[in-house]
DSSP file (Angstrom, degrees, kcal/mol; ACC not computed):
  #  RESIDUE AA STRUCTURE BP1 BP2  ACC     N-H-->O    O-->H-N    N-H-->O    O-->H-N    TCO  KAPPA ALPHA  PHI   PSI    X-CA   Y-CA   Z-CA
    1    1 A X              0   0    0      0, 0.0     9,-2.0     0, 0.0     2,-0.2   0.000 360.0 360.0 360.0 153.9   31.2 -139.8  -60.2
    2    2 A X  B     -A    9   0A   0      7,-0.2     2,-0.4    14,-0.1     7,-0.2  -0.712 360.0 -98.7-111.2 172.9   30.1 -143.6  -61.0
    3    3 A X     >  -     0   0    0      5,-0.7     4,-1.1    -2,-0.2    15,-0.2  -0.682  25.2-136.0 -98.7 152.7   27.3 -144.8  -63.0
    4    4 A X  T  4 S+     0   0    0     13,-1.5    14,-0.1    -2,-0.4    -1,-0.1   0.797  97.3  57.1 -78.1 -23.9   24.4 -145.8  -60.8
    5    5 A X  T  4 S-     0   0    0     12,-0.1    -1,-0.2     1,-0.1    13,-0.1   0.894 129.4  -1.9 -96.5 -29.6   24.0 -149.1  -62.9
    6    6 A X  T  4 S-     0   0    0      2,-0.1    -2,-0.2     0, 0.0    -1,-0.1   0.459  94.1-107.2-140.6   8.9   27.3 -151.1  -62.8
    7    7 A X     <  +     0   0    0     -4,-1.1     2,-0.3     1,-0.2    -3,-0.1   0.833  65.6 153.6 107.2  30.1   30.0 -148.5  -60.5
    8    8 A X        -     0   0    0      1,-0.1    -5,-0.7     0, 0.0    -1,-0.2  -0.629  53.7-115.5 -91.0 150.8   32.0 -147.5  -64.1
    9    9 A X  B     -A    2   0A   0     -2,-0.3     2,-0.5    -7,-0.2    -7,-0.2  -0.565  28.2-124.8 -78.0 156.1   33.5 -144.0  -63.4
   10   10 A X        +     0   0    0     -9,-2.0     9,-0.1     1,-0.2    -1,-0.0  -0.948  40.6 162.2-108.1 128.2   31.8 -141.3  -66.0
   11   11 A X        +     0   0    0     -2,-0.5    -1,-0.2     8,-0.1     8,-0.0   0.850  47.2  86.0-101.8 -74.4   34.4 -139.6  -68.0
   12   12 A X  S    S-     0   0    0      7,-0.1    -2,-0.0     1,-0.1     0, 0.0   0.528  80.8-128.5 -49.9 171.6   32.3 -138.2  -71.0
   13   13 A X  S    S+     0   0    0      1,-0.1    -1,-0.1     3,-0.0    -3,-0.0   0.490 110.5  60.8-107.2 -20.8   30.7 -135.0  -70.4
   14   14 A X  S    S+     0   0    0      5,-0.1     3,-0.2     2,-0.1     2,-0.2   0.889  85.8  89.8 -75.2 -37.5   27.1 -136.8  -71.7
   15   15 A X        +     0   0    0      1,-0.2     4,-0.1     4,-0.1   -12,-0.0  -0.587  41.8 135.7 -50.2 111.0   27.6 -139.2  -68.7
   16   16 A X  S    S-     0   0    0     -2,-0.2    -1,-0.2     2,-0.1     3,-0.1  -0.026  90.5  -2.8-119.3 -19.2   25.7 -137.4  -65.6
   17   17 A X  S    S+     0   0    0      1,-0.4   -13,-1.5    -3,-0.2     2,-0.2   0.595 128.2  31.7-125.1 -51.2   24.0 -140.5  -64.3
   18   18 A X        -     0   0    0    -15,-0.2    -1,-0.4   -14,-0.1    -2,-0.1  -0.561  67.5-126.3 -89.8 153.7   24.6 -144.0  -66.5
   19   19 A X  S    S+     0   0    0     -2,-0.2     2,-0.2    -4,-0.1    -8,-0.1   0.798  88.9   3.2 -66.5 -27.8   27.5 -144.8  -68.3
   20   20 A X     >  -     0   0    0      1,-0.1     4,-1.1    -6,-0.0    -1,-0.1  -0.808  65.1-111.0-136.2 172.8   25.2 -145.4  -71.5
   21   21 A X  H  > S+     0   0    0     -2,-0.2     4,-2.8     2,-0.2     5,-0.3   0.860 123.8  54.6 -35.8 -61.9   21.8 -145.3  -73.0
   22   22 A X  H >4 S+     0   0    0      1,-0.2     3,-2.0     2,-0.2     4,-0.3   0.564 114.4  48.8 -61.8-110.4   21.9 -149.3  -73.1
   23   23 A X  H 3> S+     0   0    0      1,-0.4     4,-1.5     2,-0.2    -1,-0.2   0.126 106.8  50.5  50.7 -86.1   22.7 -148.7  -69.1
   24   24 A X  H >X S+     0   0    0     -4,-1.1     4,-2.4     1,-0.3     3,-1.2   0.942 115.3  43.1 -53.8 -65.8   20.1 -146.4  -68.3
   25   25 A X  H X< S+     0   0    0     -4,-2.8     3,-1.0    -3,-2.0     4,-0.3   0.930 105.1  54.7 -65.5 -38.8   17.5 -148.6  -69.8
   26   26 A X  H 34 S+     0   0    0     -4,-0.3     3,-0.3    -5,-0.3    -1,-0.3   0.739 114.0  55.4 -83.9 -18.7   18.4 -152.2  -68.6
   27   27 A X  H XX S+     0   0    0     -4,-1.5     4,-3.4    -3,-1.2     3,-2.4   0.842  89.7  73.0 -34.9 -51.4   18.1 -149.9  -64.9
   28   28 A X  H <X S+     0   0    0     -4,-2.4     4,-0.6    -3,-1.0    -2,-0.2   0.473  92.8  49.8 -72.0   9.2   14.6 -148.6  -65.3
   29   29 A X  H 3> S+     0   0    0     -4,-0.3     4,-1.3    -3,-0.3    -1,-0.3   0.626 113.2  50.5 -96.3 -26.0   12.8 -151.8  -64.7
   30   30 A X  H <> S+     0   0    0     -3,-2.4     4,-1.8    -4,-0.2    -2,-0.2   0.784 111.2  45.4 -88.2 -29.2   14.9 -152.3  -61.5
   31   31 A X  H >< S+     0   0    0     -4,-3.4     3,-0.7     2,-0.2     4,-0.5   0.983 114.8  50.7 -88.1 -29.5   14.2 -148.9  -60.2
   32   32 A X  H >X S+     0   0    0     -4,-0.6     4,-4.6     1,-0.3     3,-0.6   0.892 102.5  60.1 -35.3 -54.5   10.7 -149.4  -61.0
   33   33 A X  H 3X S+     0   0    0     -4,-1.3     4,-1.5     1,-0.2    -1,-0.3   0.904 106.0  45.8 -26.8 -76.4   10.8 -152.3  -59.4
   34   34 A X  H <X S+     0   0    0     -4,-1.8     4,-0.5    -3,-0.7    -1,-0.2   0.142 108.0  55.2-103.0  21.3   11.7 -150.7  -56.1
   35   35 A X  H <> S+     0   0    0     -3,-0.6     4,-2.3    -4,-0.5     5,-0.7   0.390 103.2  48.4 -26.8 -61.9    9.6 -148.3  -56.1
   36   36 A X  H  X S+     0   0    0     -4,-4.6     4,-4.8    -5,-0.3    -2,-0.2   0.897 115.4  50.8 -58.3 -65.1    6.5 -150.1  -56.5
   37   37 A X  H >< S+     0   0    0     -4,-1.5     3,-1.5     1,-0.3    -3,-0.1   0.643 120.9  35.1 -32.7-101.2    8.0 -152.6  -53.4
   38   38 A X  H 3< S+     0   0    0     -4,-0.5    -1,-0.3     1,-0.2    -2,-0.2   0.669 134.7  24.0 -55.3 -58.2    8.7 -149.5  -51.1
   39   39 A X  H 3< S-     0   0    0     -4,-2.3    -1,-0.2     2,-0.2    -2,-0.2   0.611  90.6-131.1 -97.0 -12.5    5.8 -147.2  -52.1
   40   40 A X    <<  +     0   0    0     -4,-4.8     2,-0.4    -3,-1.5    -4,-0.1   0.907  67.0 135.1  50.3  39.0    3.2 -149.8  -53.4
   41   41 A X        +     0   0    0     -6,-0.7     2,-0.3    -5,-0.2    -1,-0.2  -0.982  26.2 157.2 -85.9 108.4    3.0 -147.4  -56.4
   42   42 A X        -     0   0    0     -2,-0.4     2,-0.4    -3,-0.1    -9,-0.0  -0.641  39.2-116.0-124.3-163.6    3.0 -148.7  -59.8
   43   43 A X        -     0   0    0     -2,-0.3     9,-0.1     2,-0.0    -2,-0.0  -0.850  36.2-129.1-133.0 105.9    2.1 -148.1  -63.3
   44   44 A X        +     0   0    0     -2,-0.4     2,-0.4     6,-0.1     6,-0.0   0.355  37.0 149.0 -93.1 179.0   -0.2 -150.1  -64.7
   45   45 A X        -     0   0    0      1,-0.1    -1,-0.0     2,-0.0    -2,-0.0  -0.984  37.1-144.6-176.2 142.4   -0.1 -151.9  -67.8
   46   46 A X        +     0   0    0     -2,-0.4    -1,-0.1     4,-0.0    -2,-0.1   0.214  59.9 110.9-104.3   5.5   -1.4 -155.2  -69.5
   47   47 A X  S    S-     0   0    0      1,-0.1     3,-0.2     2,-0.0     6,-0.1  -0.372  73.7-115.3 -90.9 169.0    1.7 -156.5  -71.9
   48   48 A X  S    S+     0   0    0      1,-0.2    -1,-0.1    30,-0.1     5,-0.0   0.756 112.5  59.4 -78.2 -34.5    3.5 -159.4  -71.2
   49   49 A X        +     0   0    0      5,-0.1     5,-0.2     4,-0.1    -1,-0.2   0.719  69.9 147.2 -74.5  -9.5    6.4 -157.8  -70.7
   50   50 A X        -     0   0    0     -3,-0.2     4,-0.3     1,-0.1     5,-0.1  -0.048  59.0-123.2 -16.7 142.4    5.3 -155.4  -67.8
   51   51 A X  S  > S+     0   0    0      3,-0.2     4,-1.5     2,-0.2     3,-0.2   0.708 110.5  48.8 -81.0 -52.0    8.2 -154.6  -65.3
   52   52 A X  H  > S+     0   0    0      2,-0.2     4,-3.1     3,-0.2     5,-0.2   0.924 114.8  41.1 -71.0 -51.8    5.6 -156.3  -62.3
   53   53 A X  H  > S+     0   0    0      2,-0.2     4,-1.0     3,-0.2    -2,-0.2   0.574 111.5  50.0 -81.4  -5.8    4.7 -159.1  -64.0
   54   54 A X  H  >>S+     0   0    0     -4,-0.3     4,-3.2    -5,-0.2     5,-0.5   0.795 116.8  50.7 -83.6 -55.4    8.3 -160.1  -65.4
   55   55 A X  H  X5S+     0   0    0     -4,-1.5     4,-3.0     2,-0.2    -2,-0.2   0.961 111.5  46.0 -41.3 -57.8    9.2 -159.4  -61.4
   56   56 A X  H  X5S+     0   0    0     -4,-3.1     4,-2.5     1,-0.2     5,-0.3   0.988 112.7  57.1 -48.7 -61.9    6.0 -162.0  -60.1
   57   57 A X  H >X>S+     0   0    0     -4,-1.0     5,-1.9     1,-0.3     4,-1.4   0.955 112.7  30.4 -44.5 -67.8    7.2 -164.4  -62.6
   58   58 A X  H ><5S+     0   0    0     -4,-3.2     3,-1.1     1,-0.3    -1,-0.3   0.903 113.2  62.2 -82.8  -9.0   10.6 -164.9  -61.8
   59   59 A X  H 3<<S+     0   0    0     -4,-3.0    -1,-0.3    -5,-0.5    -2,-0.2   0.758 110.1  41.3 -68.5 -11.8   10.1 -164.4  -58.2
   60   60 A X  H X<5S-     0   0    0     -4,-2.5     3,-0.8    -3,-1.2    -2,-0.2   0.267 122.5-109.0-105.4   8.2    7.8 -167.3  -58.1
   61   61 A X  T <<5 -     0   0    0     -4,-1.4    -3,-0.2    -3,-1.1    -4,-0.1   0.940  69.4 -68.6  77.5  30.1   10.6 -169.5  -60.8
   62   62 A X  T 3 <S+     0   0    0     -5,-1.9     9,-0.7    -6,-0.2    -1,-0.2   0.455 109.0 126.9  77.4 -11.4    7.9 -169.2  -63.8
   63   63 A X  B <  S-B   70   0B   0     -3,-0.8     7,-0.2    -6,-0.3     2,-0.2  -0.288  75.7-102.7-112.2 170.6    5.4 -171.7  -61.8
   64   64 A X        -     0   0    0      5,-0.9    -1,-0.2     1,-0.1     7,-0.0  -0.413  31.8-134.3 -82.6 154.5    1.7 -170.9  -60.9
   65   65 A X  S    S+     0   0    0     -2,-0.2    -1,-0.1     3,-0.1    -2,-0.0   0.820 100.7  45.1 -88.0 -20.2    2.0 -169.9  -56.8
   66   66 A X  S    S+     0   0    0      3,-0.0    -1,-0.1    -3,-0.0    -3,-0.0   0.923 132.5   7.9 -37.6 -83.9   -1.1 -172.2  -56.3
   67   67 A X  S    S-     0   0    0      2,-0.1     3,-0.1     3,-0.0    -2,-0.1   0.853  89.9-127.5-108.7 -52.8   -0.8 -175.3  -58.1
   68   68 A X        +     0   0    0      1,-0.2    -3,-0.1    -6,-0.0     3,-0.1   0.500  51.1 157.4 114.7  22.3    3.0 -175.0  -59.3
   69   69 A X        -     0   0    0     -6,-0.1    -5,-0.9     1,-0.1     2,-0.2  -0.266  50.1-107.6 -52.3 148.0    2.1 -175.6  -62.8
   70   70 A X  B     -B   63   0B   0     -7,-0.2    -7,-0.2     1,-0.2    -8,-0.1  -0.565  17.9-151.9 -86.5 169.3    4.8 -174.2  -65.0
   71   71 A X        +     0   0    0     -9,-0.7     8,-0.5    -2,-0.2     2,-0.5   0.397  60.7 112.3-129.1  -8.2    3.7 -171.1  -66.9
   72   72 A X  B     -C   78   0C   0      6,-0.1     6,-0.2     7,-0.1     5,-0.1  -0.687  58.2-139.5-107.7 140.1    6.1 -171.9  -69.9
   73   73 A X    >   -     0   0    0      4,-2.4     3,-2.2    -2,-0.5     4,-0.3   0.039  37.8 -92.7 -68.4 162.0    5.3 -172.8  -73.2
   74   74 A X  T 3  S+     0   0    0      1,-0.3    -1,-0.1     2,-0.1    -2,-0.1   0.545 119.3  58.3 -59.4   9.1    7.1 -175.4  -75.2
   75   75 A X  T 3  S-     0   0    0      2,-0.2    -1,-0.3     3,-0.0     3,-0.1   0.528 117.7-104.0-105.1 -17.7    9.5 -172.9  -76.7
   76   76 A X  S <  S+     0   0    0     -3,-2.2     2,-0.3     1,-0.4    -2,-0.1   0.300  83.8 134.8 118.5  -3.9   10.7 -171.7  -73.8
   77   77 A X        -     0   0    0     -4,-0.3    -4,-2.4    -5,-0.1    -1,-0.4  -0.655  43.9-151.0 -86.7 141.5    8.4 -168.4  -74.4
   78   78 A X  B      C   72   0C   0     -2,-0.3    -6,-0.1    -6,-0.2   -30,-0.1  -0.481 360.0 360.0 -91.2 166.6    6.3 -167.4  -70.6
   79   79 A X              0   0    0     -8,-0.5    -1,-0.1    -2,-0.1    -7,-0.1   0.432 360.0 360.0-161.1 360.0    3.1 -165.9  -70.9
């Protein structure tokens, strides 16, 4: 078997889906992701860091989809 997030073969006997923990998580925004897209399910949530609104953002380059104002602050931080 391979790990579903980068194709590494799983040796370890802990290994049934990811190759790691770190793995597994840096996935679950991406299957979230494409879920909501295919099912127009999501799970909703207000934080800046939401898995949907980290997605809008950089599918539109940070910029408003309107006016094309940029959405980032002078530190480089989005909100």
């Amino acid at each position: 078997m391979s790990c579903l997030g980068c194709g590494a073969t799983l040796t370890k006997r802990h290994q049934k889906v990811y190759c790691s923990n770190r793995r597994q998580r840096a996935m679950e925004p991406r299957s979230k992701i494409e879920r909501w897209l295919s099912t127009g399910v999501a799970q909703t949530a207000t934080n800046v860091g939401h898995y949907i609104r980290t997605y809008l953002l950089e599918a539109q380059q940070h910029a408003c989809a309107i006016c094309g104002c940029s959405t980032r602050y002078a530190e480089g931080k989005s909100y």
